[in-house]
N, C-alpha and C positions, 0 to 999 in steps of 0.2 A: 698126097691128097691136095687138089687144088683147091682155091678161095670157096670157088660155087658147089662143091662136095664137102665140102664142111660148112659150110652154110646152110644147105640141104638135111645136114644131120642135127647142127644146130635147132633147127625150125623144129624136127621131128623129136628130137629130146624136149623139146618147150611142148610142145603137143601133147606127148605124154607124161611127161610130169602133172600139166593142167590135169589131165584126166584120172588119174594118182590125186592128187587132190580131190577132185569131184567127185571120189568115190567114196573118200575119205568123210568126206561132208556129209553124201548124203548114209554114210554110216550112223554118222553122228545125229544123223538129223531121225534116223533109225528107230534109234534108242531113245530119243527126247522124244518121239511120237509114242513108243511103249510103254516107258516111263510116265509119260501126263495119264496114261491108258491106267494105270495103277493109281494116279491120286485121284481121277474121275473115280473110277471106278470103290472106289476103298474112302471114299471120302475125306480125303485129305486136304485138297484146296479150301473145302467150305468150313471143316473148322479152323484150317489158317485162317480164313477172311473174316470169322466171325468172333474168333478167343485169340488170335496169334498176336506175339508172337509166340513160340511154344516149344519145350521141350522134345526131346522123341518119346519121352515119358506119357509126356502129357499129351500130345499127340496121338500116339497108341491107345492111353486109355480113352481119350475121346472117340477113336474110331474100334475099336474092338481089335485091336491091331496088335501085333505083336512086336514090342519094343525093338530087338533088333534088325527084325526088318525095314523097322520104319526109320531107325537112325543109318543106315545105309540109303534109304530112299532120297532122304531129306540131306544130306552131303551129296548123292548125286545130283537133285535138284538146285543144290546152292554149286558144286563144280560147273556145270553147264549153264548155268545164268539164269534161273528161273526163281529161284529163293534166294533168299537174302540173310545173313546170319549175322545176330549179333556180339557175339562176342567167338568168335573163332580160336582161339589159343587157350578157352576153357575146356574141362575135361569133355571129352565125347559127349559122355550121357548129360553135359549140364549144357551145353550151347543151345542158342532158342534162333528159332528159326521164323522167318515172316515171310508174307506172300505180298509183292509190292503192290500199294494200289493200283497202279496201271493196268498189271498182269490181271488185278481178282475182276475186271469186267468181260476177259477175253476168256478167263479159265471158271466161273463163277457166275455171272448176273444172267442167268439163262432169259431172260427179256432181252437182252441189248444185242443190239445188230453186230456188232465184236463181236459177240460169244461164239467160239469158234472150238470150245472142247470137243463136240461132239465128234469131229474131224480123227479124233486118236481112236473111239469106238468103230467111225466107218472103217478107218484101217483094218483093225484089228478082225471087224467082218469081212471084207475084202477076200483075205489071205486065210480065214477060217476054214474056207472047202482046199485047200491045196493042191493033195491029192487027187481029186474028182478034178479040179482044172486042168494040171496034169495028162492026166488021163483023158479028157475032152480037148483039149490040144493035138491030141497024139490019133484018136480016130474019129474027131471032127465032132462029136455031140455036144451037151450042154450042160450046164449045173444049174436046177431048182434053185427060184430064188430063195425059199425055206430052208435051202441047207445053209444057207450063208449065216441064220443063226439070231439071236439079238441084237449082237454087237451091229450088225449090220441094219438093223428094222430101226433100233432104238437111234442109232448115229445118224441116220437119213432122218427121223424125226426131228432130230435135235438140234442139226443144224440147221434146218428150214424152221422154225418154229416163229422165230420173234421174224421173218419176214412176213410168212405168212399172218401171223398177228399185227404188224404194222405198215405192211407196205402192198398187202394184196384189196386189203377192201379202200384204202385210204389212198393210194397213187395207182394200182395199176387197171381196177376194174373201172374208175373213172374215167379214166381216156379213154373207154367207147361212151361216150354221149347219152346215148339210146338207152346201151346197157345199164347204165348207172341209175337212168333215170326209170326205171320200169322195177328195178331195184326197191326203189323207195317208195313205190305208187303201193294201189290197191286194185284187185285182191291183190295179197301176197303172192310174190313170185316165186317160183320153184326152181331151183339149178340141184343141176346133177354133177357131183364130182366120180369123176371115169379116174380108180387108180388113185385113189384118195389115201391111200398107205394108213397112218396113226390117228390123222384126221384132223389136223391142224390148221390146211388149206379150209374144208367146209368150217372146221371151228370159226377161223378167222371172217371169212364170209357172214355168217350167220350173226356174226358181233359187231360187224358194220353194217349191217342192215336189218332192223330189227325187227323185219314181219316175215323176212322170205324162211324160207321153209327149205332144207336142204340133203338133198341124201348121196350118201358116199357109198360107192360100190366099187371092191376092191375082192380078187379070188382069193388072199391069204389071208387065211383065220387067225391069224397069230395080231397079223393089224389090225383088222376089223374088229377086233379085241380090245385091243390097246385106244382106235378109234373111240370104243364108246366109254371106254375108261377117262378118256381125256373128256369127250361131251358133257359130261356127270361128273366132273371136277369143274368143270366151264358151266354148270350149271343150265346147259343147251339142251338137254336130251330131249322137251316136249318140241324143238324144232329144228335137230340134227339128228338123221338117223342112219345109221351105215349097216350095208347088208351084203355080206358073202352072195354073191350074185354075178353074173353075167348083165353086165350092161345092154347087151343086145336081146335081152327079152322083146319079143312085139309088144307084148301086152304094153310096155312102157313108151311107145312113138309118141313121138309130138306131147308130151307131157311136161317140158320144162323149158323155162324161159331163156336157160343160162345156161350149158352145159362145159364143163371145164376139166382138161386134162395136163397136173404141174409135174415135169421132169420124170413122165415116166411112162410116154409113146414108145421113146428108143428100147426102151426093155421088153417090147413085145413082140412076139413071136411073130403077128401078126399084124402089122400096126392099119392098114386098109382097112381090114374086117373092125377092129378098133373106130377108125373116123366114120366109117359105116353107121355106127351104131350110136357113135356120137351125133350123126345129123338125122337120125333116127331120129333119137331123144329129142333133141332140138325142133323137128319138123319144121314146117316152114318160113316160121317167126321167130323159134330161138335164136339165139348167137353163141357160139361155137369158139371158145378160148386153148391154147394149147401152149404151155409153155417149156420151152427146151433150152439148153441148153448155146449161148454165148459162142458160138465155135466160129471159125471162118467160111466164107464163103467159098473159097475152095482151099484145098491141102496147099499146102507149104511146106518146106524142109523146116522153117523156123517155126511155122505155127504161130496164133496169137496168143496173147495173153495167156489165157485161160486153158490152151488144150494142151499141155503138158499134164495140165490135173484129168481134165476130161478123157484122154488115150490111158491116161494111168485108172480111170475107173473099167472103163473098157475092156484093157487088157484082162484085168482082173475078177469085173466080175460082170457090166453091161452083154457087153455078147455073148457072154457065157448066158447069161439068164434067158437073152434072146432066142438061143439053140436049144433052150430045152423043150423045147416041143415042134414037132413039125407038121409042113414045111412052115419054114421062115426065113423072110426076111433079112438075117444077120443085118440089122440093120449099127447096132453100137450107140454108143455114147456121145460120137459126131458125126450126129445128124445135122447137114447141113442143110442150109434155107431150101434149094432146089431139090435136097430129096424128101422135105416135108411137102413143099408143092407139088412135089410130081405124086406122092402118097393121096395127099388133099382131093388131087383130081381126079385120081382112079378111083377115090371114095364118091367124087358125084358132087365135091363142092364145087363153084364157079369159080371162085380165087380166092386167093390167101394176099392179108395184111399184114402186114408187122408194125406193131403198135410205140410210138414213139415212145417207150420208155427206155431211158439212160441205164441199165442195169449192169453190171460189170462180169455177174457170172449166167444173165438168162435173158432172152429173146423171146420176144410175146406176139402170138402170131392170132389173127383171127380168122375165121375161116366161112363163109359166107357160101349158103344154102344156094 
């Protein structure tokens, strides 16, 4: 074997080892998303962050939990680096276990722009329908967003929450000028949220602007649910109303000042008939907000930032939602700038904006009647 034949092999052993590795990782990385899925879910974070550090004892009985599942929980949490334990060399059942400050803002402060648990529930909905994906792979149809379940309704809530509570009425609706300002005027202005999911976009809305008048229309009854659950904790309902409805009712044109659709055009079957009904609403003087997802301008083997997450929504559950109903679209989870424009135009807008905001996971487009 000459130099450059073993070199060759060499290069090829280094390649797959790397990849032997990276599988390994994201094994790992597997389990620590499953794992956070169980102290979300069984509340274990929030009595570490509130009584810890704590026993599996004590822990169990705060959470109604059963001791030795929870002391295996709580050793795996502390093996993989998420817990912190103080005294290790005491008996199993006496070791007490804490959640570091750092961690309880990212796994715990459901306000704070870190708070990133929700991301182990989206998983977890994700992979919920399997089978049905499966099977939609295999002779091209689609899987209902409904089948995907709560983990999947409740983790898209949850992660957008403290944005839309702090950065949609306070940074991103003020960069159109106009909009903002017709916002705060009188009468009170009316915006329509297209796909308003749990309700936390119009929440947010309606709480920076304290006259406008706001209604979420969204076809899954299970959010529109959850919507006015959140309105009536937010203490909004005489001025947040969401309604199992079709947005493209006539009866509704030209009725609202504002019309706004957050991270969830690409999930639809039909996304034209969608902005249709958005400039609808809008009629001639609303303004027309759309916001998607951060992806590139065009494909790359490397991809930016962000679309290793965005193709992994996609694969899993975006275009699956989008096939369920026909015809569609397939449009996915990377939708990029020219196929919302070319969408935009065959809806009858004149052109699309994209709005200077610095976002790291979303792209703010506005679309002009």
């Amino acid at each position: 074997m000459d130099t450059q034949e073993r070199s060759s092999i060499d290069a090829l052993s280094q390649r797959r080892d790397a990849f032997v590795e990276r599988l390994l990782q994201a094994t790992r990385g597997t389990f620590e998303i499953f794992s956070i899925y169980l102290g979300v879910r069984l509340g274990f974070y929030d009595a570490l962050a509130s009584a810890g550090p704590l026993t599996p004892a004590e822990l169990a009985s705060r959470t109604g939990t059963h001791e030795r599942y929870v002391r295996e929980w709580l050793e795996q949490q502390t093996v993989t680096g998420i817990l912190e334990v103080e005294n290790e060399q005491a008996e199993a059942t006496a070791r007490r276990f804490r959640l570091p400050r750092a961690y309880a803002e990212v796994l715990v402060d459901r306000d704070s722009l870190n708070y990133l648990a929700p991301l182990a529930r989206l998983v977890a909905g994700a992979v919920y329908p399997l089978k049905a994906l499966l099977d939609a792979y295999r002779n091209g149809g689609g899987v209902p967003y409904a089948d995907y379940g709560i983990d999947l309704r409740e983790g898209q809530a949850g992660i957008n929450r403290a944005i839309f509570l702090k950065q949609l009425g306070q940074e991103w609706l003020p960069a159109m000028a106009d909009v903002h300002e017709r916002l705060l005027s009188y009468p009170p202005a009316r915006i329509a949220d297209v796909g308003c999911g749990a309700g936390w976009s119009s929440i947010g809305m309606a709480q920076c602007y304290q006259h406008v008048q706001v209604d979420g229309f969204d076809l899954d009854e299970a959010s529109i649910e959850l919507g006015r659950e959140n309105a009536a904790g937010a203490g909004l309902t005489d001025r947040v109303q969401f309604y199992l409805r079709n947005a493209g009712d006539p009866q509704l044109a030209g009725r609202y000042d504002l019309v706004t659709a957050f991270e969830c055009l690409h999930d639809m079957s039909q996304p034209v008939a969608a902005l249709k009904a958005m400039r609808l609403l809008a009629g001639d003087r609303g303004a027309v907000l759309v916001v998607e997802e951060r992806v590139g301008e065009t494909f790359s083997a490397t991809g930016n930032e962000v679309e290793w997450m965005m193709y992994g929504w996609s694969v899993l559950h975006c275009l699956a939602v989008g096939k369920a109903e026909t015809p569609s679209a397939e449009t996915g989870t990377v939708m990029r700038p020219d196929t919302l424009r070319r969408y935009a135009l065959e809806a009858g807008f004149r052109r699309l904006e994209i709005l200077p905001i610095d976002h790291f996971f979303f792209r703010l487009y506005r679309l002009y009647a």
